[in-house]
C-alpha positions as CSV (number, residue, x, y, z in Angstrom):
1,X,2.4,28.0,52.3
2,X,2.8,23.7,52.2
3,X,4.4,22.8,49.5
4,X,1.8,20.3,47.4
5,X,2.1,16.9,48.2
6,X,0.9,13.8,46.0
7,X,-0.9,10.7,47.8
8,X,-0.6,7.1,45.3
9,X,-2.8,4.7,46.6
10,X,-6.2,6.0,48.1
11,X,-7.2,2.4,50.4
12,X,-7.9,3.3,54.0
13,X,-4.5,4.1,55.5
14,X,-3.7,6.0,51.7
15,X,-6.9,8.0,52.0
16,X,-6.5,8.8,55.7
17,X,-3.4,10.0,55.5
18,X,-5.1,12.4,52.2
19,X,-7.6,13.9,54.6
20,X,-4.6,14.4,57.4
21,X,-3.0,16.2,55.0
22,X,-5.6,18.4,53.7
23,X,-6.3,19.2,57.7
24,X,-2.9,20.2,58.4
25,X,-2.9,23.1,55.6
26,X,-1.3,20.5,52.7
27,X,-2.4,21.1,48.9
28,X,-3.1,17.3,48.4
29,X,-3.2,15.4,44.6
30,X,-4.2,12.0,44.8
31,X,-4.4,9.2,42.4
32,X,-5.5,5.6,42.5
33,X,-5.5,2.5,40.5
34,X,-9.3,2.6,40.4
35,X,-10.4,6.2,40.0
36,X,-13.6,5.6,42.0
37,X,-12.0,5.0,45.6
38,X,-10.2,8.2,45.1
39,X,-13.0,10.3,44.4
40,X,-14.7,10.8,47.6
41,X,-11.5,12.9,48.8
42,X,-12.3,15.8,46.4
43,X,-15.0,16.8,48.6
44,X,-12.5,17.1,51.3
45,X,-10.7,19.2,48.8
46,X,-8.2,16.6,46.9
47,X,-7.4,16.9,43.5
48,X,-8.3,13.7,41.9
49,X,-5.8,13.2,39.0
50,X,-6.2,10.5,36.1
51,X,-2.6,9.6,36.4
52,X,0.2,9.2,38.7
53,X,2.5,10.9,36.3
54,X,-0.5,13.3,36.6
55,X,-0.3,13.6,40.3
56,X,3.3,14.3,41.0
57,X,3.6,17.1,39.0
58,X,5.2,20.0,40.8
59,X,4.9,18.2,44.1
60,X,7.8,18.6,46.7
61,X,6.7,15.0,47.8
62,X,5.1,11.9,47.1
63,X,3.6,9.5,49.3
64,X,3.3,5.8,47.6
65,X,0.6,3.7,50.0
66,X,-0.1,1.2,47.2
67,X,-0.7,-2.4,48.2
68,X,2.5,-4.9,47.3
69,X,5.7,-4.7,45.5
70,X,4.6,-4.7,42.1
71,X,2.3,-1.9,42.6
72,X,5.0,0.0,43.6
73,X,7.6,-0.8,40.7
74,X,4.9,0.1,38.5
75,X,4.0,3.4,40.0
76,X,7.7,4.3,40.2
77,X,7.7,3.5,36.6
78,X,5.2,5.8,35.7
79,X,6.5,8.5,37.8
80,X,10.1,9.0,37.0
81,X,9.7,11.2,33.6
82,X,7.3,13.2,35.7
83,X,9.2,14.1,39.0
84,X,10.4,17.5,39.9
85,X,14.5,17.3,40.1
86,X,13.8,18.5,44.3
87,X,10.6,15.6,44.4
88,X,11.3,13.0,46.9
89,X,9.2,9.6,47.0
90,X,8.1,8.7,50.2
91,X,7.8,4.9,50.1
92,X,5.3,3.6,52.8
93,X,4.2,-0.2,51.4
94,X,4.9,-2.8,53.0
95,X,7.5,-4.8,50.8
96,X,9.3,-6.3,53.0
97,X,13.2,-8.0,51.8
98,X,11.8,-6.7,48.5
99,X,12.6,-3.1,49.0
100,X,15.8,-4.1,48.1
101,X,14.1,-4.0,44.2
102,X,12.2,-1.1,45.3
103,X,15.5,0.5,45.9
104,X,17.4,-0.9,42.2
105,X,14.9,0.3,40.5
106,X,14.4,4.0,42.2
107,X,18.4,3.8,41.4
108,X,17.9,3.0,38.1
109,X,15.0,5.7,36.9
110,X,16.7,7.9,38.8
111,X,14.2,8.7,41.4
112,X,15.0,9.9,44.9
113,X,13.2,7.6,47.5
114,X,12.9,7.4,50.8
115,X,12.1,4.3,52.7
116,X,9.5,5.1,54.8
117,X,6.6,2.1,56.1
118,X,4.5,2.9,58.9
119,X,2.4,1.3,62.3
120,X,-1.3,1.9,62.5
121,X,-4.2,1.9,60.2
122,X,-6.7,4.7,59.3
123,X,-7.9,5.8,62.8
124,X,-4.1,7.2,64.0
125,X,-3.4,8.2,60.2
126,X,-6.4,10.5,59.9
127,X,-5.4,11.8,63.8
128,X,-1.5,12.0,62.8
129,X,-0.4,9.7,65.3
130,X,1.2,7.1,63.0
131,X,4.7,5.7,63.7
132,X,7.2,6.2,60.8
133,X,10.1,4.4,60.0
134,X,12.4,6.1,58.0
135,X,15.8,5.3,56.5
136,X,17.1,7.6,53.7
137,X,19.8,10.3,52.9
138,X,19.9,13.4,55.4
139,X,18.7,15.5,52.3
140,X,15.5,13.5,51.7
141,X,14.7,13.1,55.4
142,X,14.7,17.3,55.8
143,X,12.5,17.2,52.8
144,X,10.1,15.1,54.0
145,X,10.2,16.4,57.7
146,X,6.9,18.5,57.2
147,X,4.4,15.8,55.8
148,X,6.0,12.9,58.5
149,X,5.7,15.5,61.4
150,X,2.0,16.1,59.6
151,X,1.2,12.3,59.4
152,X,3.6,10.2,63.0
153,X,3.5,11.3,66.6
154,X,6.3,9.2,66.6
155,X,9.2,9.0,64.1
156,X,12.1,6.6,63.9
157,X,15.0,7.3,62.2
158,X,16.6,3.7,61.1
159,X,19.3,4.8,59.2
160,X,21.1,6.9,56.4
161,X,20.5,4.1,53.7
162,X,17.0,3.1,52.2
163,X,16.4,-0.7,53.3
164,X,16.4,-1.3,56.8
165,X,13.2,0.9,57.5
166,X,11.6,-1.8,55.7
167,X,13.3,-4.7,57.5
168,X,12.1,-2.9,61.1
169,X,8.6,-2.9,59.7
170,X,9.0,-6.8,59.2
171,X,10.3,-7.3,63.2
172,X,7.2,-4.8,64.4
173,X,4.7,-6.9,62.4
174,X,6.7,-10.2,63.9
175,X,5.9,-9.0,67.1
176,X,2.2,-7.3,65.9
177,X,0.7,-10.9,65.0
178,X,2.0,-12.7,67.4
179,X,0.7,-10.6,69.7
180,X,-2.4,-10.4,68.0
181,X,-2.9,-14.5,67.5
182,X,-2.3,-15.2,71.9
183,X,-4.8,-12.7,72.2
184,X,-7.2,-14.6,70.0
185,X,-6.4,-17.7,71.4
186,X,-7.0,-16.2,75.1
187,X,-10.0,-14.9,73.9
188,X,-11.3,-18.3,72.9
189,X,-9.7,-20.1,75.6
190,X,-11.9,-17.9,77.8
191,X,-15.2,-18.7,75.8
192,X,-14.5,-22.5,75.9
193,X,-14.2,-22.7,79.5
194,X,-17.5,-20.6,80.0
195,X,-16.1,-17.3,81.3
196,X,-17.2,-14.0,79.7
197,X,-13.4,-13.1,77.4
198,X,-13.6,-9.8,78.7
199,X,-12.6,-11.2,82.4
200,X,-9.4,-12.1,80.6
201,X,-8.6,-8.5,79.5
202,X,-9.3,-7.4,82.8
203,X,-7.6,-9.7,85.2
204,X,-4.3,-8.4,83.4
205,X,-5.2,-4.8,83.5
206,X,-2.6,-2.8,85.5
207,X,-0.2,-6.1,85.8
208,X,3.1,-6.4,83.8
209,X,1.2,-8.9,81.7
210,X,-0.7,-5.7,80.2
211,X,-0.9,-4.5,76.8
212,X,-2.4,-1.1,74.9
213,X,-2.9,-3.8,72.2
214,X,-4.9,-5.7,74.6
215,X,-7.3,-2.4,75.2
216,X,-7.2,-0.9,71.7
217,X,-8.7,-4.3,70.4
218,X,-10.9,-5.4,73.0
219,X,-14.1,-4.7,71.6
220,X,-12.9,-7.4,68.3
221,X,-11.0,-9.8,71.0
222,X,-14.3,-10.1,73.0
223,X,-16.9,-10.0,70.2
224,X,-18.8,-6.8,70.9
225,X,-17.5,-5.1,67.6
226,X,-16.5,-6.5,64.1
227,X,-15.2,-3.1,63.2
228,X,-11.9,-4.0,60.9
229,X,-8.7,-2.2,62.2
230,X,-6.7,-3.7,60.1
231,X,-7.5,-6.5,57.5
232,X,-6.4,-9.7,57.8
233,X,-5.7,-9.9,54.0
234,X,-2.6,-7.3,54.5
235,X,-1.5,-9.7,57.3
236,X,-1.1,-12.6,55.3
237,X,0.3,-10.5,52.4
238,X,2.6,-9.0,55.4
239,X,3.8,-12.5,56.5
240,X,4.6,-13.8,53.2
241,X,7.4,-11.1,53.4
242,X,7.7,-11.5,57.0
243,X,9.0,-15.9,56.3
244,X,10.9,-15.0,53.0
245,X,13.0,-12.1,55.1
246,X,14.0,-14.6,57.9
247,X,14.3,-17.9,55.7
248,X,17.2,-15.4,53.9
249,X,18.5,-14.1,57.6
250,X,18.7,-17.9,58.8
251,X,16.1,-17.4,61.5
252,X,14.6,-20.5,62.3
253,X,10.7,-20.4,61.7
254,X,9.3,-22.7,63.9
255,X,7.0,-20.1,65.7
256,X,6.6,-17.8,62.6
257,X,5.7,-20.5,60.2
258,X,3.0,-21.2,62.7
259,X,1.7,-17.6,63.2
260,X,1.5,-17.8,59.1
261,X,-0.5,-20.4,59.2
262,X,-3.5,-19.3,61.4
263,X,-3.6,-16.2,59.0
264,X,-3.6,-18.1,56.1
265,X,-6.5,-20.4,57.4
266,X,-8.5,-17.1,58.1
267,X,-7.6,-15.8,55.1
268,X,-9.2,-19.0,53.2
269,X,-12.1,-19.3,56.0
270,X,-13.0,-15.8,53.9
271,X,-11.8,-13.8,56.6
272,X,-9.8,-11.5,54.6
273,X,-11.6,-8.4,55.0
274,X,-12.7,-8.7,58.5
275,X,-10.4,-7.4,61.7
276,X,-7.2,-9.4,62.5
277,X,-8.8,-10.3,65.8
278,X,-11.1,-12.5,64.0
279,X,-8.5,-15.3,64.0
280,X,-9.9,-16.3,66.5
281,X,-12.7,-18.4,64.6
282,X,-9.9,-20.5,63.2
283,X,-8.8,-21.2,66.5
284,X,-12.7,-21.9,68.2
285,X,-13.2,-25.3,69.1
286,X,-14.7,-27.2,65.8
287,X,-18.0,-26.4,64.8
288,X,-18.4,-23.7,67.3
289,X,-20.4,-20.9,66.3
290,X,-18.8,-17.2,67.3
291,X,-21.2,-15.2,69.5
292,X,-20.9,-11.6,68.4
293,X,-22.9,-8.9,70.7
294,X,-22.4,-5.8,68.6
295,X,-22.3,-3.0,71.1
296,X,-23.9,0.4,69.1
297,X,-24.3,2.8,72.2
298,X,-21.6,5.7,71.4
299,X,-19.3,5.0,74.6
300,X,-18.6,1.3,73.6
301,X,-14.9,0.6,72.7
């Protein structure tokens, strides 16, 4: 029998990774901030609990998804007094250089914590196909084996010290948005000159100029689906931590501070909730209005 495992922070990616559990034979206690977006996973077969304190309560592990820094202090706050002595906390936000708090104050309330951020949203969480970065002492990591084998295809082990999983999650995202923004900017290129954007995807299909990223977002990048992958919100919050990390490394931002930008003007365009491949309206020609052809038939990517 799985040992129980508690889930703080029911968003997308949080709740995903609830259900995931739940399929994979996992007693699952959830809480969130705001009760209601944690409800629907009772009828999956969650226990909803009214606190985090609450939730951990003989749990083996605890998975904290929350959405920044704070969140996270203050759920590890509430938690300490409540954690089994064997209770590892599996710490998946993205915090950036700031884990480095994360970690003083774990130390500090005495609670065991694994550093533990993840790539993908809450298609490959609910499939188990994540990719998990982990950094932590041996103990934790064979703790936590079962629920990361449950929730990554594809674990990294970083290092035998909380931190750097955290820092590796900053370089990934480096390389995620970048990615992300030529794409966009491909995308429009393509539209401005009068060519059809998916011509673009295809001409470098099968070169060594192609990308799974190219294919997995081609239905945003080309404007048949506004379906939201991942928000552009978390990138913005994401890049924040992404400048302040290499500003302390000495890394010369030239090309990041630019990346940050484009974000940021989507962001305040009121893009925040809608897929990161919608960028691409801050980079159209002014005054251009973006053609979207929603594609509804069942095999459209």
């Amino acid at each position: 029998m799985n040992q129980p495992v508690a889930i703080l922070g029911t968003g997308d990616s949080g709740s995903a990774m609830a259900r995931r559990l739940l399929q994979t034979g996992f007693p699952v206690r959830v809480w969130n901030r705001t009760t209601s977006r944690a409800r629907p996973l009772a009828d999956d077969g969650a226990l909803i609990c009214a606190t985090a304190a609450e939730a951990v309560r003989s749990t083996r592990v605890v998975v904290v998804t929350v959405f920044d820094t704070q969140a996270v202090l203050d759920v590890l706050r509430h938690i300490a007094p409540a954690l089994e002595p064997d209770t590892v906390v599996v710490q998946s936000a993205t915090v950036g250089g700031e884990i480095t708090e994360v970690i003083e104050t774990a130390s500090r309330l005495d609670v065991p914590i694994l550093d533990a951020p993840f790539l993908g949203n809450p298609g490959p969480a609910a499939r188990g196909e994540l990719t998990l970065m982990v950094a932590g002492t041996r103990p934790h990591k064979v703790a936590a084996t079962p629920v990361l084998e449950a929730l990554a295809s594809h674990v990294v082990d970083v290092d035998d010290r909380p931190g750097r999983a955290s820092l590796l999650k900053l370089v990934c995202n480096a390389w995620l948005f970048g990615m992300n923004a030529v794409a966009a900017q491909s995308a429009v290129l393509a539209e401005a000159f009068g060519l059809d954007p998916s011509l673009f995807i295809r001409a470098v299909t099968g070169t060594h100029a192609d990308s799974a990223y190219l294919h997995y977002r081609s239905a945003q990048l080309t404007g048949r689906s506004e379906e939201a992958l991942s928000p552009v919100r978390a990138a913005v919050k994401d890049l924040r931590h992404l400048r302040a990390a290499s500003a302390s490394a000495g890394v010369p931002d030239a090309l990041l501070s630019t990346i940050q930008e484009i974000y940021d003007r989507a962001g305040a365009a009121g893009l925040g909730d809608r897929d990161l491949a919608s960028i691409r309206d801050v980079l159209a020609p002014v005054g251009e209005t973006r053609r979207v052809h929603v594609d509804h038939s069942p095999s459209g990517e």
